[in-house]
Predicted model as a PDB file, atoms N, CA, C, CB and O in Angstrom, pLDDT in the B-factor column:
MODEL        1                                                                  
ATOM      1  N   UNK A   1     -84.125-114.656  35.853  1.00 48.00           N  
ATOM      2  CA  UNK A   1     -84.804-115.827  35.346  1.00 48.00           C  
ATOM      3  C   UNK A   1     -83.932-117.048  35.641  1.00 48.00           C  
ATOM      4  CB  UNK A   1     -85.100-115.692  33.821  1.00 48.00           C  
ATOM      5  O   UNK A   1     -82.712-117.015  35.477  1.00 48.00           O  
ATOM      6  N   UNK A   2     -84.673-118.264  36.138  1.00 46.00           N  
ATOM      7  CA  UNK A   2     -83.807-119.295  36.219  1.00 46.00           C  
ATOM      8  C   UNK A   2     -83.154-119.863  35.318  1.00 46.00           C  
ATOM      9  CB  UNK A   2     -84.235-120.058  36.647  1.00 46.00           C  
ATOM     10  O   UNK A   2     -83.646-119.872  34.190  1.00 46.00           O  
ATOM     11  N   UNK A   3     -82.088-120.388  35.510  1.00 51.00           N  
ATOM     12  CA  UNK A   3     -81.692-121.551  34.467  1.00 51.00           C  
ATOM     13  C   UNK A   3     -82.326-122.188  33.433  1.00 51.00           C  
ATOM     14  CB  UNK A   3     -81.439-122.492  35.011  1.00 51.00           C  
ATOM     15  O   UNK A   3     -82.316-121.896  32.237  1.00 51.00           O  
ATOM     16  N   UNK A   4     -83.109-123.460  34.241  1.00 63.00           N  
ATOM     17  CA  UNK A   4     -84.300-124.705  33.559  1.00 63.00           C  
ATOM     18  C   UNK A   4     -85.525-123.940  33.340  1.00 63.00           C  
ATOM     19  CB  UNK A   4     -84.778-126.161  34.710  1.00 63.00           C  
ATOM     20  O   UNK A   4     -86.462-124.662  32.999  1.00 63.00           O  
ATOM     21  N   UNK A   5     -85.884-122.325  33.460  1.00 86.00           N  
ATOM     22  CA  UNK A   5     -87.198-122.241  33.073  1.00 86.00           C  
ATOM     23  C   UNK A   5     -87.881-121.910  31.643  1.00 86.00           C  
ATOM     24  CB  UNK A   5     -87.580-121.431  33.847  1.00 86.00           C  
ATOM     25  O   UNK A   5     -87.173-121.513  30.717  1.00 86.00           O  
ATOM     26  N   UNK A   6     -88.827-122.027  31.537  1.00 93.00           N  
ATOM     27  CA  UNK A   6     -89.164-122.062  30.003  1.00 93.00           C  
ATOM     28  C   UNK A   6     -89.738-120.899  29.649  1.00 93.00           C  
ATOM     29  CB  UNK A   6     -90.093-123.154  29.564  1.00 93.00           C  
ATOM     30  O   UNK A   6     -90.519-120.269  30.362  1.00 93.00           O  
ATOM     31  N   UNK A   7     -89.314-120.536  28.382  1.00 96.00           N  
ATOM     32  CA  UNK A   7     -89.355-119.167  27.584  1.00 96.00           C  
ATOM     33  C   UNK A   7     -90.129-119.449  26.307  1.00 96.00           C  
ATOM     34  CB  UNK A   7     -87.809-118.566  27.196  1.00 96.00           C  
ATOM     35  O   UNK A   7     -89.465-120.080  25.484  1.00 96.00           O  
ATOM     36  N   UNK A   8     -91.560-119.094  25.875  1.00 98.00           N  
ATOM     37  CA  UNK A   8     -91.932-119.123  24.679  1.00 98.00           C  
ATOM     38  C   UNK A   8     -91.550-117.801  24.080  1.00 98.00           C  
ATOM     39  CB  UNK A   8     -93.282-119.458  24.604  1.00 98.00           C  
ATOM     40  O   UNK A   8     -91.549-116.860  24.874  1.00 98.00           O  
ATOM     41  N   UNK A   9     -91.216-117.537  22.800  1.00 98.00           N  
ATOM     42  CA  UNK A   9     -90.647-116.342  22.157  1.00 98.00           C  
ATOM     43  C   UNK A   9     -91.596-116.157  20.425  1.00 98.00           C  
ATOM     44  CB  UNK A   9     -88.675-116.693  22.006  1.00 98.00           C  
ATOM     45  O   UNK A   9     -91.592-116.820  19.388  1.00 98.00           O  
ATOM     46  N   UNK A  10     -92.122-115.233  20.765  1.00 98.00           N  
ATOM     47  CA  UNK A  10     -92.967-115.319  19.606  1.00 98.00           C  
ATOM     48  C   UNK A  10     -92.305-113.621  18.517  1.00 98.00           C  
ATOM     49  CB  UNK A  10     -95.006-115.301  20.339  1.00 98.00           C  
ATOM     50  O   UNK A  10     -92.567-112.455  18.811  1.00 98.00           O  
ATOM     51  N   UNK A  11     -91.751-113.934  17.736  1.00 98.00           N  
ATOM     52  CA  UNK A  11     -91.223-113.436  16.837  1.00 98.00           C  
ATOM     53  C   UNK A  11     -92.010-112.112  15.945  1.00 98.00           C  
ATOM     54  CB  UNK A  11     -90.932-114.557  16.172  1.00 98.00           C  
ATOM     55  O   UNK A  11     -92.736-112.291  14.968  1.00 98.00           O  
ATOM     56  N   UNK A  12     -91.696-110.890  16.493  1.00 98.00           N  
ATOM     57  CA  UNK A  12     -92.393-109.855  16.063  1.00 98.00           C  
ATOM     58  C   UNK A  12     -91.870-108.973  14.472  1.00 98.00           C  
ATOM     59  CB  UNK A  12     -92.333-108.967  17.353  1.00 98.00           C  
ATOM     60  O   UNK A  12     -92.515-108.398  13.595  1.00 98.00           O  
ATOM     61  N   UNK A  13     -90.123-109.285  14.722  1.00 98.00           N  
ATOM     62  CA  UNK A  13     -89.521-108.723  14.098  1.00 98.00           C  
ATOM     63  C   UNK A  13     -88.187-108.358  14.152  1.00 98.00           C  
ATOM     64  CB  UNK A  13     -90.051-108.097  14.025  1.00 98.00           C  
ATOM     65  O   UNK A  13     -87.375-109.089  14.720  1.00 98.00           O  
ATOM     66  N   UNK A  14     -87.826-107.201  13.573  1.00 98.00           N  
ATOM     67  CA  UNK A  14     -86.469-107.553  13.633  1.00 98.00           C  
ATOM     68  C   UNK A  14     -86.135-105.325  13.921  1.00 98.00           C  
ATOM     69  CB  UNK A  14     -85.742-108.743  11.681  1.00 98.00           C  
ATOM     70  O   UNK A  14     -86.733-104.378  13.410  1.00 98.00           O  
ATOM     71  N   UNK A  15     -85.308-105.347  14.628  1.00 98.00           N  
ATOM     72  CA  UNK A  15     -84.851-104.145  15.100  1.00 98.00           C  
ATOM     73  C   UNK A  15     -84.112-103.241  14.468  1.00 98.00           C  
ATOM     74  CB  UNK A  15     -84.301-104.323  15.988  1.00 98.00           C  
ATOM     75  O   UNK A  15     -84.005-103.572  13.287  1.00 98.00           O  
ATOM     76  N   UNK A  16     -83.317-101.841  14.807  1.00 96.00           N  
ATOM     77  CA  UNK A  16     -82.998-101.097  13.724  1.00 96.00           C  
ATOM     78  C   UNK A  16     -81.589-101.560  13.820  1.00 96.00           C  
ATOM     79  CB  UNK A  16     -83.329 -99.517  13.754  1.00 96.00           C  
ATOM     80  O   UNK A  16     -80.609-100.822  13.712  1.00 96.00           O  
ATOM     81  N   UNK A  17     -81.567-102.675  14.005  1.00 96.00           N  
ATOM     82  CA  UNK A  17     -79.821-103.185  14.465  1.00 96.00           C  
ATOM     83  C   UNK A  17     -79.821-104.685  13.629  1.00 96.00           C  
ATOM     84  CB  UNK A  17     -79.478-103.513  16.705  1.00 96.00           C  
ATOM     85  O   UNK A  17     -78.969-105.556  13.805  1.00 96.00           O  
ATOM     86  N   UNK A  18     -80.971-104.781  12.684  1.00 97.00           N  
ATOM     87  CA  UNK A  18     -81.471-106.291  11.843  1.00 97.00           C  
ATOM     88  C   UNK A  18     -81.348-107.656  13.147  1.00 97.00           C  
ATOM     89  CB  UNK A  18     -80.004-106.729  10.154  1.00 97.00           C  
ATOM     90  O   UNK A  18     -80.910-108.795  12.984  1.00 97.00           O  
ATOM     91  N   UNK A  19     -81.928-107.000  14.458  1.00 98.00           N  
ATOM     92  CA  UNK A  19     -81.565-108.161  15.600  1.00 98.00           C  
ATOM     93  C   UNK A  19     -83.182-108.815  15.421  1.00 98.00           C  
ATOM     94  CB  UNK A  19     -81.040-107.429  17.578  1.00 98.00           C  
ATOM     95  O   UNK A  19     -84.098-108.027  15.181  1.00 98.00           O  
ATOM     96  N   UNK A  20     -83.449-110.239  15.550  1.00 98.00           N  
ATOM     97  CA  UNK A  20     -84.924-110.271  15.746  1.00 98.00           C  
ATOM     98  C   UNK A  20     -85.366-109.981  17.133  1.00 98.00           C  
ATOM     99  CB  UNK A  20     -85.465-111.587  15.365  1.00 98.00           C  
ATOM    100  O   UNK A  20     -84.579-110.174  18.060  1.00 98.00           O  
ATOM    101  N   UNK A  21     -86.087-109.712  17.263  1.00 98.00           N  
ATOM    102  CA  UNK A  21     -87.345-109.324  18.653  1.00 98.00           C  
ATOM    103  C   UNK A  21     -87.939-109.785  18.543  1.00 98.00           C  
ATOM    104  CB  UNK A  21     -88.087-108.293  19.029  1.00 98.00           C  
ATOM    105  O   UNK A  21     -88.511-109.837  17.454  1.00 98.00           O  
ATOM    106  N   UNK A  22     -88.352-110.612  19.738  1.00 98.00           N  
ATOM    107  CA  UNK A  22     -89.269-111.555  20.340  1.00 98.00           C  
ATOM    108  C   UNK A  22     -90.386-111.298  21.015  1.00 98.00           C  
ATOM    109  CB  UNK A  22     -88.724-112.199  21.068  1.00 98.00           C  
ATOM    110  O   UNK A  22     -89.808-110.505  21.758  1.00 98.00           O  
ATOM    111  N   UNK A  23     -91.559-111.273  21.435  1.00 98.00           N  
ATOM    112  CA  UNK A  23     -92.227-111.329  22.689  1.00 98.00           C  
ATOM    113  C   UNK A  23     -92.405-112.323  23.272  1.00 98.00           C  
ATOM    114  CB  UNK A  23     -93.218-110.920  22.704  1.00 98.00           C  
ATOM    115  O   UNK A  23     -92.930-113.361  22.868  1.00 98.00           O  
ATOM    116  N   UNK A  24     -91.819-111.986  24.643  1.00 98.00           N  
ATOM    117  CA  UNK A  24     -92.042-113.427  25.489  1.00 98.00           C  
ATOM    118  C   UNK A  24     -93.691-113.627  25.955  1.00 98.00           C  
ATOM    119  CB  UNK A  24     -90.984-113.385  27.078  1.00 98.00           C  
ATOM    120  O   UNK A  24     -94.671-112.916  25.731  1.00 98.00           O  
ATOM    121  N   UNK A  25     -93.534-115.003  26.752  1.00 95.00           N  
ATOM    122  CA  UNK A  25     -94.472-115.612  26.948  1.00 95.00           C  
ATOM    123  C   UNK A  25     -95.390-114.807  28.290  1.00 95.00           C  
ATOM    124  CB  UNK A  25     -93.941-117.021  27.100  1.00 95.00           C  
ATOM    125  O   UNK A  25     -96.532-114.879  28.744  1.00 95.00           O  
ATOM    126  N   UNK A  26     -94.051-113.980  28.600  1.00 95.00           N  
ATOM    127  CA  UNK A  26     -94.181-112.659  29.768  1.00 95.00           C  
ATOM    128  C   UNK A  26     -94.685-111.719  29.932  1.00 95.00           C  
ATOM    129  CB  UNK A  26     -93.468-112.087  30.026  1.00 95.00           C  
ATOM    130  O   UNK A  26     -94.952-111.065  30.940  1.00 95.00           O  
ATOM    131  N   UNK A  27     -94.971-111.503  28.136  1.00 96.00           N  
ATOM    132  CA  UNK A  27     -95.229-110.196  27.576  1.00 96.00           C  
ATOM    133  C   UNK A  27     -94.250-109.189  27.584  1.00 96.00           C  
ATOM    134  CB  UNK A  27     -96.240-109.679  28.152  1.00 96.00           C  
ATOM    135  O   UNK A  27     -94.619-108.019  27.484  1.00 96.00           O  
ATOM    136  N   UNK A  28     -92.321-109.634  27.753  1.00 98.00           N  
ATOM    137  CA  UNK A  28     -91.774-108.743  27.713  1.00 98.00           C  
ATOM    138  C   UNK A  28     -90.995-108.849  26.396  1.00 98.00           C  
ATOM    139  CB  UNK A  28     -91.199-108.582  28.841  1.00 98.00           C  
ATOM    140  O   UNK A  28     -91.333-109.814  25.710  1.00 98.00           O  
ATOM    141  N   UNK A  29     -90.122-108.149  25.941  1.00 98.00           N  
ATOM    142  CA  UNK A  29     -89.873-108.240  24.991  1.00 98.00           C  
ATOM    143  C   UNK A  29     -88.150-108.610  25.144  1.00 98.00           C  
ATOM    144  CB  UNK A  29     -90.451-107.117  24.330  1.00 98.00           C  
ATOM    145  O   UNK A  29     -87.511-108.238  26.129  1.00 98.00           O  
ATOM    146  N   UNK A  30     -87.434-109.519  23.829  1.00 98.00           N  
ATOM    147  CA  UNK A  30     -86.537-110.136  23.853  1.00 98.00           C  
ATOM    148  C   UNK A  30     -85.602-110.087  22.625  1.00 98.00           C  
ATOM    149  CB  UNK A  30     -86.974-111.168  24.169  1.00 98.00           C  
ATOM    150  O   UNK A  30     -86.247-110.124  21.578  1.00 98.00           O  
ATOM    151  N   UNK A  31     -84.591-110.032  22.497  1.00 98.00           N  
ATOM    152  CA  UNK A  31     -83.795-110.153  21.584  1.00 98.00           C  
ATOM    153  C   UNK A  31     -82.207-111.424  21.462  1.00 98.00           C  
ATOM    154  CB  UNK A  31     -83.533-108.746  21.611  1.00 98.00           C  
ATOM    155  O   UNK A  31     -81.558-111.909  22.389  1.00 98.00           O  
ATOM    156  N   UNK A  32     -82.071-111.575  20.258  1.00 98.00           N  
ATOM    157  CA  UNK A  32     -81.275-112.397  20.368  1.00 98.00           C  
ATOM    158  C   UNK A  32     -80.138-111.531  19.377  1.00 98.00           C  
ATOM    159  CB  UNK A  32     -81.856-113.865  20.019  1.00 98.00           C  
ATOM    160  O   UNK A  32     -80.166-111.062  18.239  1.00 98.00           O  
ATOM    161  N   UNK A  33     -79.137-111.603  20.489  1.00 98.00           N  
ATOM    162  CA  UNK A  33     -77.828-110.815  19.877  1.00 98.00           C  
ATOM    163  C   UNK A  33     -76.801-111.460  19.161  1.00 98.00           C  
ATOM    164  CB  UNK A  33     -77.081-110.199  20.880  1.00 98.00           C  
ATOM    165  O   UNK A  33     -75.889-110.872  18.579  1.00 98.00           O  
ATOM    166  N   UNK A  34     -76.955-112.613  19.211  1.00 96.00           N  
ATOM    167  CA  UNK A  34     -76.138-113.120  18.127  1.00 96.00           C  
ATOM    168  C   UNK A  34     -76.946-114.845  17.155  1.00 96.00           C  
ATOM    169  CB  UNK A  34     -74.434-113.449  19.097  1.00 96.00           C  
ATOM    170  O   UNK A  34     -76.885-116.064  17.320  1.00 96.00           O  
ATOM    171  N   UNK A  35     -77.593-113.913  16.221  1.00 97.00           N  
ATOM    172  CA  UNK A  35     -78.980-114.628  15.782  1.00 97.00           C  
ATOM    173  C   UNK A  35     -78.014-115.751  14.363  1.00 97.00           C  
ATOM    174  CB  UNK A  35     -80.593-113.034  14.990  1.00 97.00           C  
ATOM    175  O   UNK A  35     -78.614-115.825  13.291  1.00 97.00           O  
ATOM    176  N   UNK A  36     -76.891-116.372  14.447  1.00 97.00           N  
ATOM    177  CA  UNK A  36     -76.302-117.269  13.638  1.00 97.00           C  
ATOM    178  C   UNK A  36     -76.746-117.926  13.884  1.00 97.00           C  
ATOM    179  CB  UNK A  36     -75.290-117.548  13.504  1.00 97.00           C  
ATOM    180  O   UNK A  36     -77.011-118.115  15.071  1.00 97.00           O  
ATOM    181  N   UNK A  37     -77.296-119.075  12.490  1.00 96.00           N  
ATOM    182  CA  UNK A  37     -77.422-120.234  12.959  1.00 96.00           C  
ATOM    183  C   UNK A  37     -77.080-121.484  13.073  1.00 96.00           C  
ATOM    184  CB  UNK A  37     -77.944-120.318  12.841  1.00 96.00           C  
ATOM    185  O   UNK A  37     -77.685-122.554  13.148  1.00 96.00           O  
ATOM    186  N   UNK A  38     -75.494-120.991  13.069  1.00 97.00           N  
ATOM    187  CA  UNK A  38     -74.514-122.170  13.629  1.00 97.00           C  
ATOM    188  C   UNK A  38     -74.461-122.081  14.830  1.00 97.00           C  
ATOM    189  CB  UNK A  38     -73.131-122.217  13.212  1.00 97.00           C  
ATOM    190  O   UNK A  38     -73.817-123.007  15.324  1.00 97.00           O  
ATOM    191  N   UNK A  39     -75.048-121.028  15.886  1.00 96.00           N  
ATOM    192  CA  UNK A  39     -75.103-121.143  17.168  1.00 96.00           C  
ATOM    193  C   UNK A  39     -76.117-120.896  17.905  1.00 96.00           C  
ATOM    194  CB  UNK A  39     -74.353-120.607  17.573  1.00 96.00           C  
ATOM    195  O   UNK A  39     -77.230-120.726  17.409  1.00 96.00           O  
ATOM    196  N   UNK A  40     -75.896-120.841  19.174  1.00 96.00           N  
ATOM    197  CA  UNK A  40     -76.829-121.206  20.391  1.00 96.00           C  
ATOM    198  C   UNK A  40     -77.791-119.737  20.614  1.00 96.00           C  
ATOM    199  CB  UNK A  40     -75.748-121.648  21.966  1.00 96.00           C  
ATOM    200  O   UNK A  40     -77.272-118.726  21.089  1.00 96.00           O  
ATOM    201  N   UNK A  41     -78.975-119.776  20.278  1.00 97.00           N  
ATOM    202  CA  UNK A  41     -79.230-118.360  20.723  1.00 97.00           C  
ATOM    203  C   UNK A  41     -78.932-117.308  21.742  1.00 97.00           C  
ATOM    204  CB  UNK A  41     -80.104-118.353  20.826  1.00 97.00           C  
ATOM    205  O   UNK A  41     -79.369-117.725  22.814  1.00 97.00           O  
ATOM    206  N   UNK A  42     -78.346-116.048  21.901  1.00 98.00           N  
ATOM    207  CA  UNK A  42     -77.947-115.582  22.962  1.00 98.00           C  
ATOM    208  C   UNK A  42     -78.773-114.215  23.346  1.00 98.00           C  
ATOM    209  CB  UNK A  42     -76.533-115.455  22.814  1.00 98.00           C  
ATOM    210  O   UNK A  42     -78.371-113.067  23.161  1.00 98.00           O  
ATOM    211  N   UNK A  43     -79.932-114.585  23.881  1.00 98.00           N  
ATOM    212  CA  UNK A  43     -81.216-113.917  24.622  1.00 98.00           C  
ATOM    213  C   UNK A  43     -81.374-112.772  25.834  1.00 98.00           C  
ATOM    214  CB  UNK A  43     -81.837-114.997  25.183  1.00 98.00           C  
ATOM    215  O   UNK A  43     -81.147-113.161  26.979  1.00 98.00           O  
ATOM    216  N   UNK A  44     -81.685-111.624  25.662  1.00 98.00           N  
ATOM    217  CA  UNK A  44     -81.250-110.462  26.779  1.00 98.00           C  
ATOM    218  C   UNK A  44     -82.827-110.202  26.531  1.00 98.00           C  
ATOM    219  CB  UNK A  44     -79.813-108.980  26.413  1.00 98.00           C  
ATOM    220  O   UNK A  44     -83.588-110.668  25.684  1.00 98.00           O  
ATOM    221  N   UNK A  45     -83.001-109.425  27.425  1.00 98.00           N  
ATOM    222  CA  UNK A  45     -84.109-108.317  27.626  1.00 98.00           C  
ATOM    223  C   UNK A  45     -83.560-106.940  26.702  1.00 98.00           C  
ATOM    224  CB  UNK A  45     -84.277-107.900  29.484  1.00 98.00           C  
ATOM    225  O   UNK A  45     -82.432-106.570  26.377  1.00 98.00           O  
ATOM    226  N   UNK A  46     -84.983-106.369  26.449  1.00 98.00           N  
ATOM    227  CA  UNK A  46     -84.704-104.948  25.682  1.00 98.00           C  
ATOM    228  C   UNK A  46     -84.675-103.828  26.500  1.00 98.00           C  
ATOM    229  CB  UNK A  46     -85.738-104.600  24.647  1.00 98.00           C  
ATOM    230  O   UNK A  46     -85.768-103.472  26.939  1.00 98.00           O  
ATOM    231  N   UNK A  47     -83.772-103.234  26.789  1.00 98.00           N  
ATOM    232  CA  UNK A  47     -83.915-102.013  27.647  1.00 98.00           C  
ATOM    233  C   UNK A  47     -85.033-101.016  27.674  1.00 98.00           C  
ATOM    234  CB  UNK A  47     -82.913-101.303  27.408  1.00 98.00           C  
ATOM    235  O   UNK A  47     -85.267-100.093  26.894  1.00 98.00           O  
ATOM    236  N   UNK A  48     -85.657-101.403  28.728  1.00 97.00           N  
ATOM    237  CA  UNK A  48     -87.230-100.510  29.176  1.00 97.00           C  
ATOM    238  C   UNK A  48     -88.087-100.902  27.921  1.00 97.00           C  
ATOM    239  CB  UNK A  48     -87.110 -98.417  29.304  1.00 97.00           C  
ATOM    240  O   UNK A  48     -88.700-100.195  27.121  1.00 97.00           O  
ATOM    241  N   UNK A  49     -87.909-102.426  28.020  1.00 98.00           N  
ATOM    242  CA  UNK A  49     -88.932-103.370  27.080  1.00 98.00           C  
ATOM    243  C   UNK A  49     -89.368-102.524  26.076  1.00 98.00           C  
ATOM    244  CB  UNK A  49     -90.295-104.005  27.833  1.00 98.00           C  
ATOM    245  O   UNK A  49     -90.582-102.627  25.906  1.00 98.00           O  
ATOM    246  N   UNK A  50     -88.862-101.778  25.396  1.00 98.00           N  
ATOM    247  CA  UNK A  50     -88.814-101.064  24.050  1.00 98.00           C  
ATOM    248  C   UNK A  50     -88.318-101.863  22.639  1.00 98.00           C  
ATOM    249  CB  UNK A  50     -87.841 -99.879  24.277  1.00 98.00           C  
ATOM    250  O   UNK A  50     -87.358-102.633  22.630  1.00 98.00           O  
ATOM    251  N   UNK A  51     -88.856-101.655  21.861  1.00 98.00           N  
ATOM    252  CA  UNK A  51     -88.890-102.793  20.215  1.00 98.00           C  
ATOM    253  C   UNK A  51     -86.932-101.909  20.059  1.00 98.00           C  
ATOM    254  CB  UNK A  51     -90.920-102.035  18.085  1.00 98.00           C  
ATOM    255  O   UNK A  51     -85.938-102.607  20.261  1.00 98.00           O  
ATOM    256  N   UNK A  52     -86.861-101.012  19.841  1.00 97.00           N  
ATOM    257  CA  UNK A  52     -85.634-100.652  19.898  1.00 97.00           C  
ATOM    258  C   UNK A  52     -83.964-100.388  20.370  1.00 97.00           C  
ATOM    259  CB  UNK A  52     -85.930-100.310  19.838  1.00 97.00           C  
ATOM    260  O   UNK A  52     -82.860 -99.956  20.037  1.00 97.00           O  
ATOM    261  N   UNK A  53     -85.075-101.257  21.786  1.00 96.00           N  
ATOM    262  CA  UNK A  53     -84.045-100.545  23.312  1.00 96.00           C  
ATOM    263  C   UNK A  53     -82.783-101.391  22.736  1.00 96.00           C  
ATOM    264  CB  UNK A  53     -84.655-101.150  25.521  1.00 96.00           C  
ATOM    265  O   UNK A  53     -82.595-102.099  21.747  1.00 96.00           O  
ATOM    266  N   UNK A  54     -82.030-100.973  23.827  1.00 97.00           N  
ATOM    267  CA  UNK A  54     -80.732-101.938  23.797  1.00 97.00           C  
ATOM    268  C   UNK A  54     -80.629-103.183  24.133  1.00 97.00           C  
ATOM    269  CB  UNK A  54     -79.840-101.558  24.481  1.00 97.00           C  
ATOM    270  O   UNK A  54     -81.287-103.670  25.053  1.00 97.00           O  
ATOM    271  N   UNK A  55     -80.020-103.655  23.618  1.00 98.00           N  
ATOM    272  CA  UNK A  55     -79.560-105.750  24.911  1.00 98.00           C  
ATOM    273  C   UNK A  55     -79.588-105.231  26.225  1.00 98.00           C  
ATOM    274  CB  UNK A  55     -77.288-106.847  24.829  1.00 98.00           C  
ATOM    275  O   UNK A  55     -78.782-104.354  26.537  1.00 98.00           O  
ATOM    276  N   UNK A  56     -80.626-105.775  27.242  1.00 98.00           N  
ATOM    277  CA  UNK A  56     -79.794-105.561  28.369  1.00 98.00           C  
ATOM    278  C   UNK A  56     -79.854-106.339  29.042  1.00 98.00           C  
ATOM    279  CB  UNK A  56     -79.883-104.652  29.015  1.00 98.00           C  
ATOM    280  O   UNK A  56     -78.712-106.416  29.496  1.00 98.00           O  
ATOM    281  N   UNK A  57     -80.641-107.321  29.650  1.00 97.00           N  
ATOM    282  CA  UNK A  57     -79.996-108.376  30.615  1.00 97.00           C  
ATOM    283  C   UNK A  57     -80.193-109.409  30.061  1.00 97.00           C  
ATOM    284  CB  UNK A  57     -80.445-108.514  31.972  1.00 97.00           C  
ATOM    285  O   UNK A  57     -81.311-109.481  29.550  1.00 97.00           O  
ATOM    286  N   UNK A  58     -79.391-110.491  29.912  1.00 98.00           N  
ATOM    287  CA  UNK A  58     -78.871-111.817  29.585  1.00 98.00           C  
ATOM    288  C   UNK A  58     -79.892-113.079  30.307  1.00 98.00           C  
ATOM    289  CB  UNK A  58     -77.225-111.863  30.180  1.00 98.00           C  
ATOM    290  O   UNK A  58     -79.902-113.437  31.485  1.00 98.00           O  
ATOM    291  N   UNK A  59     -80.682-113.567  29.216  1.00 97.00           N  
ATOM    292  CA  UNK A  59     -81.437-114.661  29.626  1.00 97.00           C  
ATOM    293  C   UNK A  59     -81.496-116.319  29.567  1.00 97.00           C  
ATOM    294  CB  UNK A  59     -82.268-114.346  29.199  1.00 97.00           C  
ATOM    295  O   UNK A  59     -81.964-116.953  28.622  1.00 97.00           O  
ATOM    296  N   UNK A  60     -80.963-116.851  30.689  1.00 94.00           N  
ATOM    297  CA  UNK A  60     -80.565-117.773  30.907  1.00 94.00           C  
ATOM    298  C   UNK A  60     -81.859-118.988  30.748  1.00 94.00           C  
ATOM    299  CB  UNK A  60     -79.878-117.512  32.095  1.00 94.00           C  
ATOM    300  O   UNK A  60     -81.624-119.785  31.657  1.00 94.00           O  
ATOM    301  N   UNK A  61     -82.806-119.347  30.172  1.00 94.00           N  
ATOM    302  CA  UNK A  61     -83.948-120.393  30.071  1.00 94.00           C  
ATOM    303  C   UNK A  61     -84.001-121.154  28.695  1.00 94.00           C  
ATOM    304  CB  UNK A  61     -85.363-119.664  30.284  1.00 94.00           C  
ATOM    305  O   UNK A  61     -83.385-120.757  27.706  1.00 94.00           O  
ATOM    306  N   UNK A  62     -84.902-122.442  28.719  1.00 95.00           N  
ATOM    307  CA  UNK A  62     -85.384-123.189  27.591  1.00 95.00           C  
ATOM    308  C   UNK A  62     -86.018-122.111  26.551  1.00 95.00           C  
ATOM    309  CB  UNK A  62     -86.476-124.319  28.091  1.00 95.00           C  
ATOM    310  O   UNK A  62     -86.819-121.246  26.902  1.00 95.00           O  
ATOM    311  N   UNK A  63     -85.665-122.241  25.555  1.00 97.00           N  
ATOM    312  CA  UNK A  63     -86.348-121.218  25.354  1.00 97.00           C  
ATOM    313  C   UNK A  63     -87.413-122.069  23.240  1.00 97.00           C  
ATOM    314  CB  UNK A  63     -84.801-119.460  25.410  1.00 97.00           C  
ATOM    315  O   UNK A  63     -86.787-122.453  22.252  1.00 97.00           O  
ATOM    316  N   UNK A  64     -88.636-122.034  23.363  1.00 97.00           N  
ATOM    317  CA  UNK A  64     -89.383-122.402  22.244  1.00 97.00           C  
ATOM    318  C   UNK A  64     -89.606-121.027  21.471  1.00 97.00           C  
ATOM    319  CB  UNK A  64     -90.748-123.164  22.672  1.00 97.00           C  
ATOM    320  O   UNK A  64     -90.103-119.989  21.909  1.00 97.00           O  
ATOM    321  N   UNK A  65     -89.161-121.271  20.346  1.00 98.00           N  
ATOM    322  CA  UNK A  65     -89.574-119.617  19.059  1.00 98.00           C  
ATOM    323  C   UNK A  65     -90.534-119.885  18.160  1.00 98.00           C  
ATOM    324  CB  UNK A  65     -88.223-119.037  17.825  1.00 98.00           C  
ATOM    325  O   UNK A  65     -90.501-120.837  17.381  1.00 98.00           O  
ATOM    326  N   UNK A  66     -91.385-119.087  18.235  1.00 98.00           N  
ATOM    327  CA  UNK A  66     -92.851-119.002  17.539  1.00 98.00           C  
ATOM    328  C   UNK A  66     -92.622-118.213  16.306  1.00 98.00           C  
ATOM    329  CB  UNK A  66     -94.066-118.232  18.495  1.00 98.00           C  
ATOM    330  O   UNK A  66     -92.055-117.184  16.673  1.00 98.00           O  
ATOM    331  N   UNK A  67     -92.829-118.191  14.697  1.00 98.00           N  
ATOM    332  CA  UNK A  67     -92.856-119.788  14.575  1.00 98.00           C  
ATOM    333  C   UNK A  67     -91.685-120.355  14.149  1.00 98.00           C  
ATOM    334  CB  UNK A  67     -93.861-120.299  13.637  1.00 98.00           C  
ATOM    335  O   UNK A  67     -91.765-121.507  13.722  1.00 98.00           O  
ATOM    336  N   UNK A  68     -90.679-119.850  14.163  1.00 97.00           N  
ATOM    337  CA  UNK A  68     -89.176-120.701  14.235  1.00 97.00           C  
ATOM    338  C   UNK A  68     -88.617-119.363  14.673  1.00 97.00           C  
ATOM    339  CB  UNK A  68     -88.352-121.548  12.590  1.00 97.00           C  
ATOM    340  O   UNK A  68     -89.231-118.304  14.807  1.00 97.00           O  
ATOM    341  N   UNK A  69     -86.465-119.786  15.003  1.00 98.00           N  
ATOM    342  CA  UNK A  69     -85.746-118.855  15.956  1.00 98.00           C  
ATOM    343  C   UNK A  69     -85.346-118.271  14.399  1.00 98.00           C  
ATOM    344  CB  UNK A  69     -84.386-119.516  17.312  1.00 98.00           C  
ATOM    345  O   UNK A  69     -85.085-119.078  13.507  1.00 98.00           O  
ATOM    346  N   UNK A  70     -85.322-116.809  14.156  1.00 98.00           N  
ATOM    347  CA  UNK A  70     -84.666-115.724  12.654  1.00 98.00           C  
ATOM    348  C   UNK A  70     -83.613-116.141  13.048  1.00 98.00           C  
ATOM    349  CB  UNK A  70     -84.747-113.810  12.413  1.00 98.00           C  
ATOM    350  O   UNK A  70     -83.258-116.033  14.222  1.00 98.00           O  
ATOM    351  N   UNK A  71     -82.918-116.699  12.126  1.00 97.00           N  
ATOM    352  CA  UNK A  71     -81.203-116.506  12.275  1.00 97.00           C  
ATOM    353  C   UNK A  71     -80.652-115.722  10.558  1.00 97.00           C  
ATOM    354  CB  UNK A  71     -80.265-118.583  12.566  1.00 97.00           C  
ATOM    355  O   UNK A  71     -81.381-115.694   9.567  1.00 97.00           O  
ATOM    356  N   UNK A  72     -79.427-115.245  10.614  1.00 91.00           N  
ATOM    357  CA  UNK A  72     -78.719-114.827   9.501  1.00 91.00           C  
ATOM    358  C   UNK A  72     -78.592-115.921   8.604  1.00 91.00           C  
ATOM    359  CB  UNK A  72     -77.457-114.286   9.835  1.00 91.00           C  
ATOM    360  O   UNK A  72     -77.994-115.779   7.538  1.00 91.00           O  
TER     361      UNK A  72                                                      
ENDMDL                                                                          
END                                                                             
């Protein structure tokens, strides 16, 4: 995924790891691994787009959260 491209993230829930999960605007599914919200969201793909999978690749875009980003 590029840099500048835009990511809507619509908020399904939260994983067996209390991470929230997202669905993107892609229809794939997303997580944010370090969901503080003194910081910057840090956005991967779910391994084999599974609600459970692991972090696995690191997503670099704008990203809008439906209807706000879960933080701790």
């Amino acid at each position: 995924m590029e840099k500048h491209e835009k990511l809507t993230l619509t908020l399904l829930g939260r994983d067996s790891w209390s991470r929230p999960v997202y669905e993107g605007s892609d229809g794939n599914l997303y997580v944010d691994t370090d969901p503080c919200a003194d910081r910057q969201p840090r956005i991967c793909t779910k391994y084999r787009n599974a609600f459970n999978g692991e972090p696995d690749i690191p997503v670099h875009a704008e990203f809008t959260f439906v209807p706000h980003r879960d933080t701790w």
